[in-house]
N, C-alpha and C positions, 0 to 999 in steps of 0.2 A: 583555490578555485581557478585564478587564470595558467596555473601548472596543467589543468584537467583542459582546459579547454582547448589549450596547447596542444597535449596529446591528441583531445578528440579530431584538432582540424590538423596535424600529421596522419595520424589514421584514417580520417575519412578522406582527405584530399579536400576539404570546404571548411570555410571559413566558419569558425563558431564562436560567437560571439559569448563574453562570461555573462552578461544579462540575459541572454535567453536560458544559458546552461540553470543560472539560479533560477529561475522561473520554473523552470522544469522539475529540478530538484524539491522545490517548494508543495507545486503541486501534486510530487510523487510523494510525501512525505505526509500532505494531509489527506489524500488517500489511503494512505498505509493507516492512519490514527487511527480514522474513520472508517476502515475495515476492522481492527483492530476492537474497537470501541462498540460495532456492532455483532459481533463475534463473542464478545462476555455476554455484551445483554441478553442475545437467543439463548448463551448458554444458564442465561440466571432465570430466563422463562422455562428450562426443562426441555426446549425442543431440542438441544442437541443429541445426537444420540447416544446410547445407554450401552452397556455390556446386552439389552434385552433388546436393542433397536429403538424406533423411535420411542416417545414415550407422550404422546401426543392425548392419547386418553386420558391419562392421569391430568394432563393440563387444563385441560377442559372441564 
């Protein structure tokens, strides 16, 4: 992690501290889950769509 943050504050020219970087990475990570996680469930409700398009009648 402090290898990365290294890089990041040669490349950007500022200082980047490794607790912010993991903070960051945290909060990129349980957003990802939690897109992730709501992405099965619509697809387990049927609203994903179908070779036929939506299929939002049949749901209902």
């Amino acid at each position: 992690m402090a290898t990365i943050a290294r890089a990041l504050s040669r490349a950007s020219g500022t200082q980047v501290d490794v607790e912010t970087l993991k903070t960051i990475v945290i909060f990129c990570g349980v957003g990802l889950v939690v897109s992730l996680l709501l992405a099965e469930w619509i697809a387990s409700l049927r609203l994903a769509p179908d070779a036929n398009g939506l299929d939002i009648i049949d749901w209902i």
